[in-house]
C-alpha positions as CSV (number, residue, x, y, z in Angstrom):
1,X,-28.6,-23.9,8.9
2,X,-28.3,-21.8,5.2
3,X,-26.1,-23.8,2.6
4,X,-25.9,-20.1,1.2
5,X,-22.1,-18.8,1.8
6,X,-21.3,-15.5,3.7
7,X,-21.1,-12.0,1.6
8,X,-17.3,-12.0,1.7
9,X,-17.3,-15.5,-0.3
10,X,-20.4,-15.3,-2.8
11,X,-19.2,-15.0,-6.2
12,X,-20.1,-12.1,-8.2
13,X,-22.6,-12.9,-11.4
14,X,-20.2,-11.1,-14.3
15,X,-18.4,-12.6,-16.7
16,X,-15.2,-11.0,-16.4
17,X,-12.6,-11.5,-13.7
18,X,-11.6,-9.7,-10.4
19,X,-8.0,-9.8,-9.7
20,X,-7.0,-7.8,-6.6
21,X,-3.9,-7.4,-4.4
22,X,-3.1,-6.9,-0.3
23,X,-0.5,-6.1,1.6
24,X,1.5,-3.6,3.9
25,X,3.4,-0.4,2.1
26,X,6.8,-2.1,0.6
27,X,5.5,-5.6,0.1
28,X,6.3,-5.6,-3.5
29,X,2.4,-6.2,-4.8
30,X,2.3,-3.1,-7.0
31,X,5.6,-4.4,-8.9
32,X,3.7,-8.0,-8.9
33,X,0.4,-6.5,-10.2
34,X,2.2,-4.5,-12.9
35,X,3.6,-7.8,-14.0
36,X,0.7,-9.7,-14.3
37,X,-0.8,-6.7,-15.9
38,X,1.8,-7.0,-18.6
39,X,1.5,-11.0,-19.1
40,X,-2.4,-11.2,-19.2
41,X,-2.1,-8.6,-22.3
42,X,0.8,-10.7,-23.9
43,X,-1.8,-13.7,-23.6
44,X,-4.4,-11.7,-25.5
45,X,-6.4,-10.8,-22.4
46,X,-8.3,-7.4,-22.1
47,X,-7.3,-6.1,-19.1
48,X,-8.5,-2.6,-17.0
49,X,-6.5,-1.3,-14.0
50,X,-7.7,0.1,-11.0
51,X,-6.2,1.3,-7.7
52,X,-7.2,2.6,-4.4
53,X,-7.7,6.0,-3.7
54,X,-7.8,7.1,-7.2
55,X,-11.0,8.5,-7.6
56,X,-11.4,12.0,-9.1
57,X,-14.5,12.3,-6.6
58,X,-12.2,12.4,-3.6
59,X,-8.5,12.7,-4.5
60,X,-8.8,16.5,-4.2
61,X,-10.6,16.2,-0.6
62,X,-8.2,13.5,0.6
63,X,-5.2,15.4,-0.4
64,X,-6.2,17.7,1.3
65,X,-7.1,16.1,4.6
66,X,-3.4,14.8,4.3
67,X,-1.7,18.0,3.9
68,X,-3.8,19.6,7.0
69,X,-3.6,16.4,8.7
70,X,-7.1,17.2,9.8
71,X,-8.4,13.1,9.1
72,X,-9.7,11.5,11.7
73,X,-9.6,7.5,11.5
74,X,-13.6,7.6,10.9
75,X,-13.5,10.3,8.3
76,X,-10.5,8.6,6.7
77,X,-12.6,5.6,6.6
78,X,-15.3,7.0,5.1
79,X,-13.6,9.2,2.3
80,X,-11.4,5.5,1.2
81,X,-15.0,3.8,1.3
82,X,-16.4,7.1,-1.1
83,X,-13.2,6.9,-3.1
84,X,-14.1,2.8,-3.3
85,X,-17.9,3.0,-4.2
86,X,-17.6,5.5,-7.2
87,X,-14.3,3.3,-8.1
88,X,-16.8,0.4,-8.5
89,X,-19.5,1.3,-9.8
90,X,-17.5,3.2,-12.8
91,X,-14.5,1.0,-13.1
92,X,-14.4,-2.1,-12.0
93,X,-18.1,-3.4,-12.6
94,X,-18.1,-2.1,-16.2
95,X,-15.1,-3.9,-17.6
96,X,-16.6,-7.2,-15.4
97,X,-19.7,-6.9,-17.6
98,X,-18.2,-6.4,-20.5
99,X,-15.8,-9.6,-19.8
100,X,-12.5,-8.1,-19.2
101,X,-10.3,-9.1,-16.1
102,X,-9.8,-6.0,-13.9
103,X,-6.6,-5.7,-12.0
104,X,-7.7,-4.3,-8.5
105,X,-4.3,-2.6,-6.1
106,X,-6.1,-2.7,-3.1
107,X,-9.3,-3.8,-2.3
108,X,-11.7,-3.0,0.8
109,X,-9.8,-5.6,3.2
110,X,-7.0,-3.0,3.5
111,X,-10.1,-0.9,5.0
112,X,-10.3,-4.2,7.0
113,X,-6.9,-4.4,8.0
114,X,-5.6,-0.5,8.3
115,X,-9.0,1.1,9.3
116,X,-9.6,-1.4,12.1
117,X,-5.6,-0.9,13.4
118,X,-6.7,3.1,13.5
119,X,-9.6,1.9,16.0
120,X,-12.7,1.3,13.7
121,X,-14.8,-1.3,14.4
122,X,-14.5,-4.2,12.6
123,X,-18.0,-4.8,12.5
124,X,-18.8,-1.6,11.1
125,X,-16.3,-1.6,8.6
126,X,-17.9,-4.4,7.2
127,X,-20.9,-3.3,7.2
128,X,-19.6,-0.1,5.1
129,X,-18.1,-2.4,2.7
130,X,-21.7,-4.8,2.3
131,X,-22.0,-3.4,-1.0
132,X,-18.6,-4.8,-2.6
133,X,-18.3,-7.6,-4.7
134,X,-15.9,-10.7,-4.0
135,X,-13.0,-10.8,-5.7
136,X,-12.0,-13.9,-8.5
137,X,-8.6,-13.8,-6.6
138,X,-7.1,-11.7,-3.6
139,X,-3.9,-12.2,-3.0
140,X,-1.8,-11.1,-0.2
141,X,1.8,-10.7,0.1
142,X,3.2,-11.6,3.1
143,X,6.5,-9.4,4.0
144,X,8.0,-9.1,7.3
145,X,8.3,-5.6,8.9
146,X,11.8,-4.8,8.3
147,X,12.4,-6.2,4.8
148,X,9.4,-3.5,3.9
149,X,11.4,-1.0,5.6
150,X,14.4,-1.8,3.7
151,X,12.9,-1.6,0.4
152,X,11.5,1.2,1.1
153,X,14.2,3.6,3.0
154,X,16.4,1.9,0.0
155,X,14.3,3.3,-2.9
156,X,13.7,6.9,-4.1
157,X,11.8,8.4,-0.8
158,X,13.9,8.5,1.6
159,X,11.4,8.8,4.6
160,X,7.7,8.1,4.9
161,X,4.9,9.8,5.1
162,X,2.5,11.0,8.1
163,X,-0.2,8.9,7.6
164,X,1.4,6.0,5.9
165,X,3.5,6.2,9.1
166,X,0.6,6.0,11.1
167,X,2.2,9.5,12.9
168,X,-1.3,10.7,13.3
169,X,-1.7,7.5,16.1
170,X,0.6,9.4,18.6
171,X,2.6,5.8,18.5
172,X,5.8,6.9,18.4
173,X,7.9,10.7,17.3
174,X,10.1,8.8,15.3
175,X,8.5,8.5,11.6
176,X,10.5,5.3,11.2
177,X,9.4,3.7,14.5
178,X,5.5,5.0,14.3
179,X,5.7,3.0,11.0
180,X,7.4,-0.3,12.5
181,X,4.7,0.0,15.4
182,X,1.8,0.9,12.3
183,X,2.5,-1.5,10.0
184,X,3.2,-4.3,12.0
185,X,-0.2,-4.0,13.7
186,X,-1.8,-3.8,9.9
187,X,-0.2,-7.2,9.3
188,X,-1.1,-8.7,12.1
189,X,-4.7,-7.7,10.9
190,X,-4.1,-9.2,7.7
191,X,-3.1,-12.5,9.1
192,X,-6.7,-12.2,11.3
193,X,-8.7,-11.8,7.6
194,X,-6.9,-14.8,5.1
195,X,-9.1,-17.0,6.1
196,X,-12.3,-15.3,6.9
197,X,-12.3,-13.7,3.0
198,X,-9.9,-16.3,1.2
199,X,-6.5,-14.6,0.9
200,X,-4.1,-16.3,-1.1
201,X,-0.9,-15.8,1.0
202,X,2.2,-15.4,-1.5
203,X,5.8,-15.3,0.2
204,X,7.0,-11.9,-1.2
205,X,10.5,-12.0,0.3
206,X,11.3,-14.5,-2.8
207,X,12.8,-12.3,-5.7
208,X,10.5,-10.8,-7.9
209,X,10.5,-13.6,-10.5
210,X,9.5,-16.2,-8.6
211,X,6.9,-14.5,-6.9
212,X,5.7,-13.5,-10.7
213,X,5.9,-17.2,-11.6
214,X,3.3,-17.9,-8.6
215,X,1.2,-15.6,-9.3
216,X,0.8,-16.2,-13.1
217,X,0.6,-20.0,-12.3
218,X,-2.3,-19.6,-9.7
219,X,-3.7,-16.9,-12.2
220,X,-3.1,-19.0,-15.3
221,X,-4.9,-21.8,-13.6
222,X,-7.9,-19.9,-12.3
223,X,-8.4,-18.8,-16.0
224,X,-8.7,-22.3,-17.7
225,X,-12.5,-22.2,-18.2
226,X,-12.3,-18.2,-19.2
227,X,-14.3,-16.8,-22.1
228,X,-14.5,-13.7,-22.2
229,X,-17.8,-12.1,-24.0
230,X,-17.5,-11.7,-28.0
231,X,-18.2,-8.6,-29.4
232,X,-17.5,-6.1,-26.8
233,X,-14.0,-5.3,-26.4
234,X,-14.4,-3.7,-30.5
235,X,-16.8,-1.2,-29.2
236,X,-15.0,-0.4,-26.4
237,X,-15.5,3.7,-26.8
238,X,-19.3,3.5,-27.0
239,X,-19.6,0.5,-24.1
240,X,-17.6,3.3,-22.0
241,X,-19.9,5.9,-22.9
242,X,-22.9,4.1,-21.6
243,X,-21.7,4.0,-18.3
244,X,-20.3,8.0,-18.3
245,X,-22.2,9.7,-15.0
246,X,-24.8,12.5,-16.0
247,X,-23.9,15.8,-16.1
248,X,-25.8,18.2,-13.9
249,X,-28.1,20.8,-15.6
């Protein structure tokens, strides 16, 4: 048998970092990644943010799709893996070869997780997602159903939406039940992938310091050995330029 380790675990060659972040709608990982975001700068760390489904190649599209709810669950798939590719390739791998840690909110195992609870297969998901590099550090935070539904209902929204609600899924007419019945099938998903692609599983029903303080211990850790490249981060507006796509003629 190959000594060589599956995709999902072989290290990526750059000398930056990859930091990303998993977990269902109102698990709290956006206010943890915003954190750490803050601390790694206070350390003296370059750091880039990135998050998922941000790209200006398919926001307009997606948008859209949303407000006709005309997505099905494969072109949903597809557009979030489009939306992930040009994400990549313009800014996440950049920053990596430049030595910077990139900050990642969401990577492609919530394709793994979400896409596969709207009936892809998880085989071809994968396959979609062969081009990806592993992450430094995933983590995933672990929230039960209705402590996400708390914190959400309690914020500023005040209902959720369609798709978030997984309403398209026929699963329920109540928004607030389709989303129980959604998200609880996503996190069963997630608990399916920690293993297979290395999850670090973080209790987010602890308040939001001590979650902090196990992240930036784990994190703070995982940096010991870090050097970041000399001489890059000074040029920063020409390294950019480099990597800016061609415009058409």
């Amino acid at each position: 048998m190959s000594n060589q380790p599956p995709p999902l675990m072989t290290p990526h060659p750059y000398p930056g970092k990859l930091i990303i972040v998993e977990g269902i709608d109102g698990s709290g990982k956006s206010t943890q990644l915003l954190l750490l975001h803050k601390w790694l700068e206070s350390k003296g760390h370059k750091v880039f943010f990135t998050e998922w489904n941000s790209s200006e190649l398919v926001k307009d599209t997606t948008k859209r799709g949303k407000k006709n709810k005309s997505l099905t669950p494969t072109t949903f798939s597809l557009l979030h893996a489009t939306d992930f590719a040009s994400r990549l390739y313009h800014d996440i791998l950049p920053p990596l070869k430049a030595g910077m840690i990139v900050l990642a909110d969401r990577y492609m195992y919530t394709a793994f997780a979400r896409d596969v609870v709207r009936g892809v297969s998880p085989e071809w998901i994968r396959k979609l997602y062969s081009f990806a590099i592993t992450p430094d550090m995933a983590f995933y935070f672990k929230v039960p159903i209705e402590v996400a539904i708390t914190r959400l209902l309690g914020g500023t929204r005040g209902q959720f939406k369609y798709y978030e609600a997984g309403m398209d899924m026929n699963l329920s007419p109540d928004v607030t039940e389709s989303f129980r019945l959604f998200q609880s099938s996503i996190l069963s998903q997630y608990e399916k992938i920690v293993d297979e692609c290395q999850l670090i599983t973080l209790d987010a029903t602890k308040d939001i310091e001590a979650q902090q303080n196990d992240m930036r211990r784990l994190v703070g850790e995982a940096l010991t050995d870090y050097k970041p490249r000399r001489g890059t981060h000074g040029r920063r507006t020409v390294f950019w330029r480099r990597f800016d796509v061609p415009k058409s003629e």
